[in-house]
N, C-alpha and C positions, 0 to 999 in steps of 0.2 A: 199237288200239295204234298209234302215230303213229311211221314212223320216221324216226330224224333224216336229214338230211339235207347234207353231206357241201359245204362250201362252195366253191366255186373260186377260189383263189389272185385276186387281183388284180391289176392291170396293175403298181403300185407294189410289192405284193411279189416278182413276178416283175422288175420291173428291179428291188430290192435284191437280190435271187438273184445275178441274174448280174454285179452289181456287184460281188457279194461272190468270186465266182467268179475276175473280171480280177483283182481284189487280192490273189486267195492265189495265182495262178499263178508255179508255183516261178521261174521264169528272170525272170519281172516285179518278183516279190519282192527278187530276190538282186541286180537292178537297181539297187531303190531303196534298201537295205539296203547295197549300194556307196557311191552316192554320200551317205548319211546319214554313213558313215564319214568319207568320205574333205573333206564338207564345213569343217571345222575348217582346212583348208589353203588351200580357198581363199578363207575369209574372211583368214585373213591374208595371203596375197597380196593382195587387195581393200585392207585396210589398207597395206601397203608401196608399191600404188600411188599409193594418195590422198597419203601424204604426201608420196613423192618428187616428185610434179607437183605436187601442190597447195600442201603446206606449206613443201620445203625453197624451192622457185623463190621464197615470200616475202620473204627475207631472206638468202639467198648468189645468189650469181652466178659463170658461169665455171668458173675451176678448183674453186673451194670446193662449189660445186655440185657439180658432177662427182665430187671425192670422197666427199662426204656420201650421194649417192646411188648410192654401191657398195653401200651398206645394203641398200637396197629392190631393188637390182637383181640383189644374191648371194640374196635369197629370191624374187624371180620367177622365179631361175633353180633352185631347189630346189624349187621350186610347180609353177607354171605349165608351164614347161619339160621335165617331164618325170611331168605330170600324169595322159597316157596311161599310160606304166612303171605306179605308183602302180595306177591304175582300174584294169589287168590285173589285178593282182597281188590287190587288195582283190576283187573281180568273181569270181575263181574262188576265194576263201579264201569269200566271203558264198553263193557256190551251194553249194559242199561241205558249211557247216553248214545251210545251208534240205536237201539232199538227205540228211541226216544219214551224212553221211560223213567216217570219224574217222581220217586223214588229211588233212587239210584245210590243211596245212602243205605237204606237199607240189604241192596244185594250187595254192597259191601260185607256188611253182616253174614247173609247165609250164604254166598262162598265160602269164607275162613273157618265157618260153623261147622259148614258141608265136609272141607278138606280136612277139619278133624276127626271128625265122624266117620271118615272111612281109614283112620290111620288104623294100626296094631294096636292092643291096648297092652301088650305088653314087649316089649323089648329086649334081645338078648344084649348081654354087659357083660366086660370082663374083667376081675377085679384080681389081680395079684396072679395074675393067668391063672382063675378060677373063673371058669363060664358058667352062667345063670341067665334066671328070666327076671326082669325086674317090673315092676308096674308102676301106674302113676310117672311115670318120664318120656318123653317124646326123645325120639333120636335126631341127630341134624342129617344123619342119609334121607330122612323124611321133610323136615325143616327146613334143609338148607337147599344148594344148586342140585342133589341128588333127587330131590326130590319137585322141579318145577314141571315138568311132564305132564305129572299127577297134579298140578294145582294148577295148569293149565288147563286141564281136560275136566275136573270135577268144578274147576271157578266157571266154566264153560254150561257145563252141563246144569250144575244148582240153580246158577240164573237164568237160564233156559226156562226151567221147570217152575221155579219162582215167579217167573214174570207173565209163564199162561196162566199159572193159578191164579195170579191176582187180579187177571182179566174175566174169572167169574163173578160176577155181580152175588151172585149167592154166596159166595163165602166170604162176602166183606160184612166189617161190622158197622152199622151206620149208630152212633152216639146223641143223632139230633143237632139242634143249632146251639151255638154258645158253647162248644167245648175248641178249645185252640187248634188253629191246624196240625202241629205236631202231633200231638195226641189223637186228634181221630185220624191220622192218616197209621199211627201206630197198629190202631185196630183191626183199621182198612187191611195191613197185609199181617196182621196176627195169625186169621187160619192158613191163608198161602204159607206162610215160615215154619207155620208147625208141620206142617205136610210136606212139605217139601225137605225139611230137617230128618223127620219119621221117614220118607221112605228110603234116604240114606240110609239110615239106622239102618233100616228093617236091610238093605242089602248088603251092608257090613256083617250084621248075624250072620245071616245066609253062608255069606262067603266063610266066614269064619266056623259055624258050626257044619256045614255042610261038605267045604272043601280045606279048610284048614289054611285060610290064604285072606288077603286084602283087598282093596280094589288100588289101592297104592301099589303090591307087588304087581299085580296083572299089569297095570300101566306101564310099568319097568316093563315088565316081558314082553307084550307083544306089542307096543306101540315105542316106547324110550329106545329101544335098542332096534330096532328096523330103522327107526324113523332118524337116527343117532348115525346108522352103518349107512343111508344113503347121504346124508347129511357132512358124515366127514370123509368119504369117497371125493375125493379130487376131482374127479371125472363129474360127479355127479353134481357137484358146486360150480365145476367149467361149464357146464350143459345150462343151469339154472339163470347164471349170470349171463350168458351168451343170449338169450333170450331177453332178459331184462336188456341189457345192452344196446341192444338191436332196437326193443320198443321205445329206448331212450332216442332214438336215432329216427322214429316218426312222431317226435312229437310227444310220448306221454312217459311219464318217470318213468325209471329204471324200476324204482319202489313197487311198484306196482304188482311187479314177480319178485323181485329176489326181497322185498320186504315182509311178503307173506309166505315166500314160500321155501325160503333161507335163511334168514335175518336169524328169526326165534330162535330157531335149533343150535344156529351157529356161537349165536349170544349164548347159550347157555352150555355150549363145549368150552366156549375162553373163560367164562365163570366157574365153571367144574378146576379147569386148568390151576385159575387162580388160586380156588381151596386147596388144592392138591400143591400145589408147591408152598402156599403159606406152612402146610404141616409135614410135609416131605420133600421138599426144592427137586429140582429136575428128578430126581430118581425115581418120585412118582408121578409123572406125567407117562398116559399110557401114549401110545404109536398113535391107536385111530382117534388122538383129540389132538394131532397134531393140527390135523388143519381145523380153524376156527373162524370166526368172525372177527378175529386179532389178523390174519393174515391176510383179509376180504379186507379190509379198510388201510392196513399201513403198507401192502404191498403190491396189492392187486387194483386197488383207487386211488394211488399214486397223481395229488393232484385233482382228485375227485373222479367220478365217473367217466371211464375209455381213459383216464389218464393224460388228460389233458395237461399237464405239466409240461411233457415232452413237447406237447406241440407248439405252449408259449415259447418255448428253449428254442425251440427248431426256428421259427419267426422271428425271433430277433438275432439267431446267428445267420441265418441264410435265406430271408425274404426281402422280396425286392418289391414285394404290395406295400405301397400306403397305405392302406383300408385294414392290410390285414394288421400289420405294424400300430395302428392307432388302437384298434380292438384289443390287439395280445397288450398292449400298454395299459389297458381300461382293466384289465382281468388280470392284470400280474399279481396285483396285491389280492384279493379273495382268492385266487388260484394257489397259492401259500401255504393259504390255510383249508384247502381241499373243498374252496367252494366257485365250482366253474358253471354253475348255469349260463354267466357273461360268454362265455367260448362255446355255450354248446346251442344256444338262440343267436349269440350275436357274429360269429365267426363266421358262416356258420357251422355247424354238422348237422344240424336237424333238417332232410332231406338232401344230404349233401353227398353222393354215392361215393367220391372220390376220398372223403374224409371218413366214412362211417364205417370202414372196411377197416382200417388201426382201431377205431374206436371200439371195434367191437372184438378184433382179435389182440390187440395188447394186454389187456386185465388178464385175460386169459393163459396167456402166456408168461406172465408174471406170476401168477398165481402158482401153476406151474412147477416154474423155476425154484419160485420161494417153497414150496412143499417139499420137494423134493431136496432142495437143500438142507430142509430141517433135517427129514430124515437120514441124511444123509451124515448127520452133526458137524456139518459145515458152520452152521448158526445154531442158537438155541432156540427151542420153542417156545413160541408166543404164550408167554405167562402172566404177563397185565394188561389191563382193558386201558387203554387211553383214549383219551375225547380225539373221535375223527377228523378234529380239527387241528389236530396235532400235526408242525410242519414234517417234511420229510426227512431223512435225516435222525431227527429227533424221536420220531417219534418208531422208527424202527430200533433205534438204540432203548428207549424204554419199555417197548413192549414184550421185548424179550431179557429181561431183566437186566439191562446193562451190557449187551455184546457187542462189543463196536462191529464184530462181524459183521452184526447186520445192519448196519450205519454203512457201511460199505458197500452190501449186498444192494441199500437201497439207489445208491451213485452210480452202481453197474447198471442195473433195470433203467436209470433215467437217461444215460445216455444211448443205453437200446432204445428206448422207446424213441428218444429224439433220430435215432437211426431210420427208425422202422416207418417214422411219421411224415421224414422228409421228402419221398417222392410221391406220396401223396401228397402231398402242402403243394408239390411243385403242379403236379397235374388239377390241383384244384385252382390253382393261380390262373394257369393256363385256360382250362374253362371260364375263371372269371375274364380274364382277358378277350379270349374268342367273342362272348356275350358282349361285352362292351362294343367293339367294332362293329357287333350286328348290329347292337342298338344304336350307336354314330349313323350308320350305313343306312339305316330305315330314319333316319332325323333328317 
């Protein structure tokens, strides 16, 4: 009697394990689950950019300019300007539903309360190039994209703290029966909020009477800028996606890494991007905000994830499958618009060895390309956030604010990829082929 024998995990199953792992992790989650939110605001800020510098400057000048673009400049200042506020506020509403916590309204609250509370209370201003301290005024370095880091990590932290406080039965108030739920549930986290509000306080004094400093500067320094320098490393966004890419390739999103562990940072270098050219156009975009989450989406997912675009192109100029032909036919139109789950379940690629090897080195290579030619000022740098649904073409000409360079740049990358895709396609045929005759052969 023979017995079975009990097989050991894989190295591939064991990284999707812990892939799967980083992506459910609650505070990672309620991360990217923020900025999915909160996304819709900054493409339109991305949109009020582009037109105010690009479209109105075509045809007004001066004062007419100047009024016309009170438009785009009252919604950068309701966007961008106060996009930290917003990320607080969304960051401890999106942790309290992942923690299942039903109050979740009010950690809306002591985040925004929280990331006040550790701001400066006084700001330097310069008036008539005469520098001073001013009080009573919040800055947008704090407010705005300069400042989501810090309202990422304090919206993080507050409702952390918030939500075990209000897990002590001793410190809730109970009102008795006949008082509305609103109201006693008010009670219920009154001492958690005050406590939790106070010991901000108490560690803003600190910092301020002890070292002369924030918990918003500290954020900047040793987390915004580490976390910023591997974030807009080429290398270090090639490394993160190459992984995601790969898990896309057994079966579980891509999302899963480069959502939590790329997306945020990246989002908030093409939002930096965008302030910075609303109020100084290219000249102030620094070098290391060249690469962004603007150049992860219009050049490097080309078609959606592995860039699957190339390989619909490649199938209908030089496939001789019916199967595969009827597939790329089903996914042409969603594929357009940069949405290929159809090609990456139904083609397939998921488990596919012969197709997953472009899949996972094209983005890569695109990316790249595309960096390196910013720097290069072959193209311009990625200045407006457009919806990743944005076709190709298009949407590389808008998000560098009107370059048809890069409308071109993005025609060169698609007929590589359709290059790079093709004798994989052929050797995946080929397998399918083989398979078939064994299956005839055993019928």
């Amino acid at each position: 009697m023979s017995e079975e024998v009990e097989s050991k995990p894989s190295f591939l199953d064991k990284f999707a394990e812990i892939s799967g792992r980083i992506g459910s992790e609650v505070h990672l989650r309620s991360l990217r689950d923020a900025f999915a939110t909160i996304m819709p605001l900054y493409i339109l800020a991305g949109i009020a950019v582009l037109i105010n510098n690009v479209v109105f400057p075509l045809f007004l000048a001066d004062e007419a300019l100047s009024n016309v673009q009170y438009w785009g400049n009252a919604l950068t200042l309701g966007t961008l300007n106060i996009s930290a506020i917003l990320l607080a506020g969304v960051v401890g509403y999106c942790h309290a539903h992942n923690m299942r916590y039903e109050r979740d309204i009010a950690c809306v609250v002591v985040a925004i309360s929280a990331f006040f509370v550790t701001m400066p209370q006084s700001v330097e201003v310069v008036i008539d190039d005469v520098t001073g301290m001013a009080t009573g005024v919040f800055s947008t370095a704090n407010t705005g994209t300069n400042g989501l880091f810090g309202a990422i990590i304090i919206g993080l932290l507050a409702t952390a703290l918030f939500i075990k406080l209000s897990s002590i039965d001793k410190l809730k108030i109970n009102l008795g029966e006949g008082v509305p739920p609103a109201v006693a549930g008010s009670f219920n986290v009154m001492i958690p909020m005050l406590l939790t509000l106070s010991i901000f306080g108490l560690l803003s004094a600190v910092l301020f009477v002890g070292f002369h400093t924030d918990l918003s500067t500290l954020i900047k320094l040793f987390v915004q800028t580490p976390l910023q320098s591997l974030n807009s490393n080429i290398w270090g966004v090639v490394i993160i996606y190459t992984f995601a890419n790969l898990l896309f390739c057994l079966g579980i999103h891509q999302s899963a890494i480069s959502g939590v562990l790329a997306e945020p940072m990246l989002t908030i270098l093409i939002t930096e991007n965008m302030a910075a050219y609303a109020s100084g156009g290219f000249a102030a975009i620094q070098p290391d905000h060249y690469m962004n989450m603007q150049i992860v989406n219009t050049f490097g997912l080309i078609g959606g994830s592995g860039c699957t675009l190339c390989l619909l192109i490649a199938t209908f100029l030089f496939s001789k499958n019916k199967t595969s032909k009827t597939i790329a036919s089903l996914a042409a139109g969603p594929g357009i618009f940069n949405i290929n789950e159809p090609v990456i379940y139904g083609y397939p690629i998921v488990y596919n060895l012969p197709l997953m090897v472009p899949f996972v080195l094209i983005p890569d290579l695109f990316m790249i390309i595309t960096y390196f030619a910013t720097t290069m000022g072959l193209i311009n740098p990625c200045v407006v956030m457009v919806p990743w649904t944005t076709p190709v073409v298009l949407s590389g000409f808008l998000a560098t604010a009107g370059d048809f360079r890069a409308a071109i740049l993005q025609v060169v990358l698609v007929v590589l990829g359709v290059l790079i895709y093709l004798p994989f396609m052929k050797v995946h045929e080929r397998v399918q082929a083989q398979q078939a005759e064994a299956e005839a052969d055993a019928a």
